[in-house]
N, C-alpha and C positions, 0 to 999 in steps of 0.2 A: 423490635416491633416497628412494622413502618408505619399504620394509624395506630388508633387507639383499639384496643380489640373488646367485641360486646359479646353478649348471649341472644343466641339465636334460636326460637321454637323452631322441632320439626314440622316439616312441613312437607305435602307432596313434592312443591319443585325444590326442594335440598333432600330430601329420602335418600335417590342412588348417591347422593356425594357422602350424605353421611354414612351409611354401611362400606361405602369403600374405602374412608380411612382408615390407615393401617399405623401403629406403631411401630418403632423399630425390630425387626426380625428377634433377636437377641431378648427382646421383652413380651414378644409375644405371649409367652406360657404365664406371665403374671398379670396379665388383666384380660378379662370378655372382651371378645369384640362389640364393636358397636350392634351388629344385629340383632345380640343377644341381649344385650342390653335394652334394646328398644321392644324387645320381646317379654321380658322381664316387666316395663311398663305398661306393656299392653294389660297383661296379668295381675297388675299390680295399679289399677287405675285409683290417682289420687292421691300414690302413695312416693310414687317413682316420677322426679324432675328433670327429664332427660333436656338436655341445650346442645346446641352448636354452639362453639367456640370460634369467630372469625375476627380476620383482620383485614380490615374493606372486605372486599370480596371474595377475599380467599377463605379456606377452611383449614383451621390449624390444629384443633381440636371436638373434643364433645367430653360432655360432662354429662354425669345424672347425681342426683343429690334425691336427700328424701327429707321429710320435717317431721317432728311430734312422731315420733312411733314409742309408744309401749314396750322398751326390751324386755322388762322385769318377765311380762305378759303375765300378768296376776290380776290387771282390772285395777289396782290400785295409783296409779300413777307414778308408783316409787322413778321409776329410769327412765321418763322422758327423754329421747333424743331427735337430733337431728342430726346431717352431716351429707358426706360425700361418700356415696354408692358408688362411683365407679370417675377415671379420669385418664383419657386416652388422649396422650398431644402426639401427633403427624411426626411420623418417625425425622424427616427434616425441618421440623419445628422446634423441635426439642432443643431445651438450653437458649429460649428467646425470650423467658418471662411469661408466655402461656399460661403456663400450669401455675403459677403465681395467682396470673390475674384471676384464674378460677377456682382457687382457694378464697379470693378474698371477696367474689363473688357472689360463692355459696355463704361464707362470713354474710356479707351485708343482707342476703334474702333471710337467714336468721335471726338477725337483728330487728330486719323488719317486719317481721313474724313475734318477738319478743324473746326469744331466743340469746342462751351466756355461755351458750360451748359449740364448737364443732365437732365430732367424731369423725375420723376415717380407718379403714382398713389396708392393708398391705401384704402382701406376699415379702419374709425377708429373703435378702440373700444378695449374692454382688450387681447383678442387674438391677434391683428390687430398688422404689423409690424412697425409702426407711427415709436415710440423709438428706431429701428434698423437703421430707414433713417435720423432722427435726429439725432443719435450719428455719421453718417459719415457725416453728414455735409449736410446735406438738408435743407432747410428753405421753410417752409410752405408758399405760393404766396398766399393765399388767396382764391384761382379758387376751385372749383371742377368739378368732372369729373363724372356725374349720382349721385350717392352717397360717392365717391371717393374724398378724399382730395391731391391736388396736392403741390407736392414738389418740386422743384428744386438746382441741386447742382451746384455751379461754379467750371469750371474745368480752373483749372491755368499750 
């Protein structure tokens, strides 16, 4: 990383750079693209925290994360979660720390929400980022999500 990289709201003047982010070709089939993405929170207002991910000026990634949602969806509060909806780093990004710092990103907005897990989802398979979320410390819950295997991290 050459600065320190932050999170960035969409916004008109970053819109076209963010839908043109691409991941690397080979990883395409395991995450949305961004349009979708941002489409999904248009739909989903309130619920869906889509960011830019930059370093100075550049665009390395985008993230959407979500807080507090109801999975049990019973109205009793049994499975509050939060977590990471979606994480797309710049197919020449990749393997800089990015996706790092946007793990631990989405971490710190649930902390400061009051928030003691993260969830993510994943597509497995040898592309698939399984071994990225396993090395920060996610432990597979057993759940899936469509065809998605579900993670969860404790945050201390």
């Amino acid at each position: 990383m050459a600065t320190s990289p932050r999170l960035e709201k969409i916004a008109p003047g970053n819109f076209d750079a963010a839908i043109a982010l691409k991941v690397h070709p080979r990883q395409e089939h395991l995450v949305a693209p961004v349009v979708k993405s941002l489409a999904e929170a248009y739909v989903h207002p309130g619920v869906a925290w889509p960011r830019l991910i930059l370093d100075g000026d550049r665009l390395v990634g985008f993230l959407m994360a979500f807080f507090d949602i109801d999975f049990a969806g019973d109205g009793t509060g049994a499975d509050i979660r939060s977590g990471l909806w979606r994480l797309n780093i710049a197919a020449g990004e990749q393997g800089r720390g990015y996706g790092r710092f946007a793990v631990q990103a989405v971490a710190a907005e649930i902390r400061r929400r009051g928030g003691t897990r993260l969830t993510a989802c994943w597509h497995p398979g040898e592309e698939g980022p399984e071994d990225f979320y396993l090395r920060l410390g996610f432990r597979l819950t057993g759940e899936t999500s469509g065809d998605q295997r579900v993670g969860e991290l404790e945050l201390t």
